[in-house]
N, C-alpha and C positions, 0 to 999 in steps of 0.2 A: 312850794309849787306855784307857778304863774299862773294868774285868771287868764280870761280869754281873751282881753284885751293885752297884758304884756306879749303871750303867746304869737298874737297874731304880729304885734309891730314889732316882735324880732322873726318872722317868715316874713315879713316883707322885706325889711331889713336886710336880708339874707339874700334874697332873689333878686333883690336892686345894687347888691355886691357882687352881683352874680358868683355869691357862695352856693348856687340850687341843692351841694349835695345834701348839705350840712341844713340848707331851709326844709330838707327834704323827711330830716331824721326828727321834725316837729308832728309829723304826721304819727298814728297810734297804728298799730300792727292791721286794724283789722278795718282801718279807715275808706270810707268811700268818698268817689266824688261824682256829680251828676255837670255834665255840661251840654245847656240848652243851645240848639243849634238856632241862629235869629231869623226869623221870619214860619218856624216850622214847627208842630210840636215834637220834633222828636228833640231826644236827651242821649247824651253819649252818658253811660254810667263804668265807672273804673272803678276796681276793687281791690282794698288790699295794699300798704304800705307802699311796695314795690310797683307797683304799679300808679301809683297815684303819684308818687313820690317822682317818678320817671319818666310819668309827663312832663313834669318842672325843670328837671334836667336834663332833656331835650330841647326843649323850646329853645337854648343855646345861649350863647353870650349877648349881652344886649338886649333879654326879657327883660321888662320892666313894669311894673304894678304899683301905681300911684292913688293914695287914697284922698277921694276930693270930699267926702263925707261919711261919716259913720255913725253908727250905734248900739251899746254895748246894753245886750238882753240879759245878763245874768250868765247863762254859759252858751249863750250863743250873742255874734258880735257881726254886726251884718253891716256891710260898705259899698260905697259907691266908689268906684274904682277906674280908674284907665286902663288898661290894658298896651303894653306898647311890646312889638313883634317889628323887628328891624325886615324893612322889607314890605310891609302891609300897614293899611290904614289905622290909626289908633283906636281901642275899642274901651265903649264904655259900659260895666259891667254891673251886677249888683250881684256883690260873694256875699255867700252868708256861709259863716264858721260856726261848727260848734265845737267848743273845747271840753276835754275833761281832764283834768289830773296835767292838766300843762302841755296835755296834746291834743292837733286839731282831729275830730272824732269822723268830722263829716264835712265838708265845702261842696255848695252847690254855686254853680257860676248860671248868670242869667242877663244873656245883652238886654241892655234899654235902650 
């Protein structure tokens, strides 16, 4: 089984191949994701494989997720991240994963 460090640098991996479906099937059946909307406190929260998972293979060809620094918590692995959306400004991010069992449980996305 992958810690959460393999885990997540083969979803990036994936995403930055734009393999999304296959980065998509790293996510665990019952997994959430919260993403903070910048300047606001609201939080988009999606729930749920298929849905979480669907975000990512939407965002389309030419998503891209670049990591300029990280740190591995034990089973959670938290990065500072770009963000690139063909089309819009590049964004930078702070994800934090938790993994369990070689899949991610829960990512919260948070502009800085």
């Amino acid at each position: 089984v992958m810690g959460a460090t393999e885990t997540v640098d083969l979803f990036l991996e994936l995403i930055n191949d734009d393999r999304r479906e296959k980065a998509a099937e790293l996510f665990a059946e019952h997994a959430v994701m919260g993403i903070s909307v910048p300047g606001s406190d609201e939080r988009t929260n999606l729930r749920g494989r298929d849905t979480v998972g669907g975000w990512f293979v939407r965002a389309g060809d030419g998503f891209r997720m670049f990591t300029n620094d990280s740190r591995n918590m034990g089973a959670s692995y938290i990065a500072d991240l770009t963000v690139i959306r063909p089309g819009a400004q590049p964004m930078h991010v702070e994800a934090n994963f938790r993994v369990e069992n070689g899949e991610i449980v829960s990512l919260f996305l948070q502009p800085n």
